[in-house]
N, C-alpha and C positions, 0 to 999 in steps of 0.2 A: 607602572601599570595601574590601568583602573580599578575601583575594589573591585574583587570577586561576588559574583552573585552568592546571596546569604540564603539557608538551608532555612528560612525560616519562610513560616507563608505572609505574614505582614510587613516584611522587611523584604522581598523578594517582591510585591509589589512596587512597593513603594522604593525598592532600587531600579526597576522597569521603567517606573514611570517619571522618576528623574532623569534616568538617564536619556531617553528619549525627549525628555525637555531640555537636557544640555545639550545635546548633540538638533536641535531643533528637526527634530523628525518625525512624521505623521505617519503610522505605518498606511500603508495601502493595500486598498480593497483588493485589485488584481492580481498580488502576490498572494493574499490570502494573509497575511501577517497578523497572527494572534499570537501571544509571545505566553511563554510557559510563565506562572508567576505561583502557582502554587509545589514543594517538593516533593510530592509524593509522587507526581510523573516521574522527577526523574531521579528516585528512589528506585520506583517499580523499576523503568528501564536502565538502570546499574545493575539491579539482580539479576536481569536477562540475557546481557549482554558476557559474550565468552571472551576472557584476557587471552586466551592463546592466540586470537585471531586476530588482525586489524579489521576496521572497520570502513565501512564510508556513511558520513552521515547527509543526508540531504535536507536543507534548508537550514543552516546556521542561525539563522534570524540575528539575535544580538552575542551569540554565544554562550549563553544559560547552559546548556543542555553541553553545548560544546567542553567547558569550562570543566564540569564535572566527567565526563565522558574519557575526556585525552588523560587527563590525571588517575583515572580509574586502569584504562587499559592506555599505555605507554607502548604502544607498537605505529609504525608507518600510516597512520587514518588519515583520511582524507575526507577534510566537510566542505560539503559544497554550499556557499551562497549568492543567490543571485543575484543580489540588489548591492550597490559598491555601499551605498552610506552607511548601510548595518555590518559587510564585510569589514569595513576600519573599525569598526567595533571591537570584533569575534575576532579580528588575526592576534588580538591582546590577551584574547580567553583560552585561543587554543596553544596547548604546551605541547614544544618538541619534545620527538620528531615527528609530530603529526603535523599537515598542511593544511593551508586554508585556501581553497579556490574561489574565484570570481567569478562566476560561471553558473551555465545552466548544466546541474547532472546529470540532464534523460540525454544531453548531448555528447556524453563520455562515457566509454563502455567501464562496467562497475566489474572489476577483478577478483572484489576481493569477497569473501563467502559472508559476510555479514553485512546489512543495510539496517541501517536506523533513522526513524523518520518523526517530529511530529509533522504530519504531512502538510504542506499547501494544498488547501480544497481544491480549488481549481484545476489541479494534475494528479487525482487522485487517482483516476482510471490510468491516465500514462504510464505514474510509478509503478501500479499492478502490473500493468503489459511488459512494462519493461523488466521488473522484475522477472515475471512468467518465464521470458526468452532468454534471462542473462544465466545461464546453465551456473556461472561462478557461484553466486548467489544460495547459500543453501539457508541461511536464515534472516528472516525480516522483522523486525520489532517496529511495529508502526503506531501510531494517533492517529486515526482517522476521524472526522463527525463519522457520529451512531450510525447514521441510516447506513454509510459504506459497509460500514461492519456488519448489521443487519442484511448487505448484501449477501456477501461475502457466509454467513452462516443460512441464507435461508435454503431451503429445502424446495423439492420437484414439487409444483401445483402451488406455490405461494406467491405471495403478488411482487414481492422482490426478487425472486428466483430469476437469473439470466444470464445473458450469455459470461461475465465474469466471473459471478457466481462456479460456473461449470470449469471455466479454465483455470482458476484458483485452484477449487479442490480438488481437480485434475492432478494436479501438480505438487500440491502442497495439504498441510496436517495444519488445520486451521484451528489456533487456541485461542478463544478469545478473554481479555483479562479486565480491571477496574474499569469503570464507566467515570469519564469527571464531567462535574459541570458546568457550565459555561462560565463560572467565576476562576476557573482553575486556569484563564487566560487573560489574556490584555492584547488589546480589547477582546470585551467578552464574545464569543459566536454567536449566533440566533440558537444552535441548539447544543447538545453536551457530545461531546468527544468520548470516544472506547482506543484503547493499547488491542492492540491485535497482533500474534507472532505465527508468522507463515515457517513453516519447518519443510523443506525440499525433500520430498520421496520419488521423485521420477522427474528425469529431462524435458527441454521442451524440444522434440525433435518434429521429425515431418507428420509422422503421423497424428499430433496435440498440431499442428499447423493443418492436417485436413479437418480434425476436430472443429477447431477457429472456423475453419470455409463453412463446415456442417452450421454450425449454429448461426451463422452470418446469413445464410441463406434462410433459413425455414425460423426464427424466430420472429423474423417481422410478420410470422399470419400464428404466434402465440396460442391462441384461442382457439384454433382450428386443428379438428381432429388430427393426429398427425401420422395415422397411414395416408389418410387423402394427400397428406401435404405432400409424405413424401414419395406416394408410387406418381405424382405428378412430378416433382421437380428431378428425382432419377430413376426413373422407371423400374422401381422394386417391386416385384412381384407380393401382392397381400399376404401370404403364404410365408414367402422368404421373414416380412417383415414381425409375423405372430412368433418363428421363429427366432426370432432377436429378443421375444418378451416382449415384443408392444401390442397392448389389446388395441380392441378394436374401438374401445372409447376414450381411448387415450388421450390428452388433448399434448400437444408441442411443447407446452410448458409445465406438463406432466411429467416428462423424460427424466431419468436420471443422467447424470455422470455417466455411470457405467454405462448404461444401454445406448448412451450417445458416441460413448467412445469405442462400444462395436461398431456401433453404424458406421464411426470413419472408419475402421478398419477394412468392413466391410467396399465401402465404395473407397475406388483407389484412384481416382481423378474427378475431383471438387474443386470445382473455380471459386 
């Protein structure tokens, strides 16, 4: 076996960046491949993550994270990596009986109640969605770059407020934890990465799926009052909708959660 990634921050670069010059590998852009090099990521997410459970982790990269993860919790995990050159890496990092796939994860339904991620930018909306729907799923310990996570916490009438925003905390008990900065990878990102732990307090069933139609409709006119919006797109009477608690200066991306997830309730056929 190859050594183990070392619990140190200038010895965990500099085992990174060797070892991607032995194995001559250039991460890529398209995957998003920023590799953990500093240990306090993945300190933090060792304290978070639950031994009873198995896991699945998504995007092994070289196995770092994997390395310390399967030896912490020793149950059935399954880490997903896409890319084959870094997979011959990580099958060395990950200890049985945990597995190592070659594979893309949004393509294989996630069983098991825990996901861990430093995420790929690139599919960072997908892993939310996909999370959102996988009812198995009841805890998520994710790295996303900041701004997701500044999604993901902003509030009704902010300029990051939207439609994920809403279907998250819909669904989920949104903690968010350490801020690292862009030295805490290899290669560095343009900006600093946030740990984020999504906690499961309700399914996603048909009516968080009318919710999904609700926002999908009426947030592309954002800006726009949204009794206009919405006694035009399903003919709610002004009255009905004062009811619901929406003033009359409300603006669409004023709405909360809640007042949003009356509305589905309310309308019961939303394309």
């Amino acid at each position: 076996m190859l050594q183990p990634p070392p619990l140190n921050k200038r010895e965990l670069l500099r085992w990174t960046q060797e070892l991607l010059k032995i194995k001559s590998i250039r991460p890529l852009k398209r995957y998003s491949q920023n590799f953990v090099v500093n240990p306090c990521i993945i300190l933090d997410i060792l304290k978070l993550i639950d031994n009873r459970r198995p896991f699945i982790e998504i995007g092994a990269g070289l196995g770092t994270l994997s390395y310390y993860l399967t030896r912490h919790n020793r149950r059935n995990n399954i880490c997903f990596e896409i890319d084959w050159r870094l997979a011959n890496i990580a099958i060395e990092y990950v200890e049985s009986p945990s597995i190592l796939l070659v594979s893309d994860a949004l393509k294989h339904d996630w069983v098991y109640e825990q996901i861990v991620s430093n995420a790929p930018y690139h599919i960072t909306s997908d892993i939310l969605v996909k999370t959102a729907k996988s009812n198995n799923v009841m805890k998520a310990i994710f790295v996303f770059q900041i701004d997701v996570v500044d999604r993901l916490l902003a509030k009704p009438g902010q300029r990051k407020y939207g439609r994920i925003t809403i279907l998250i905390n819909t669904l989920f008990e949104v903690v968010p934890g350490p801020v690292y900065p862009p030295k805490f990878f290899y290669p560095p990102p343009e900006v600093s990465s946030r740990l984020v732990v999504l906690i499961r307090r309700r399914e996603y069933d048909r009516l968080i799926e009318r919710l999904e139609n609700l926002t999908r409709k009426i947030f592309s006119k954002r800006r726009k009052r949204a009794i206009k919006v919405l006694t035009r797109e399903f003919n709610l009477s002004e009255n009905k909708l004062l009811e619901l608690g929406i003033k009359s200066t409300t603006r669409v991306y004023e709405l909360s959660p809640g007042v949003l997830l009356r509305l589905a309730e309310e309308l019961r056929d939303i394309n």
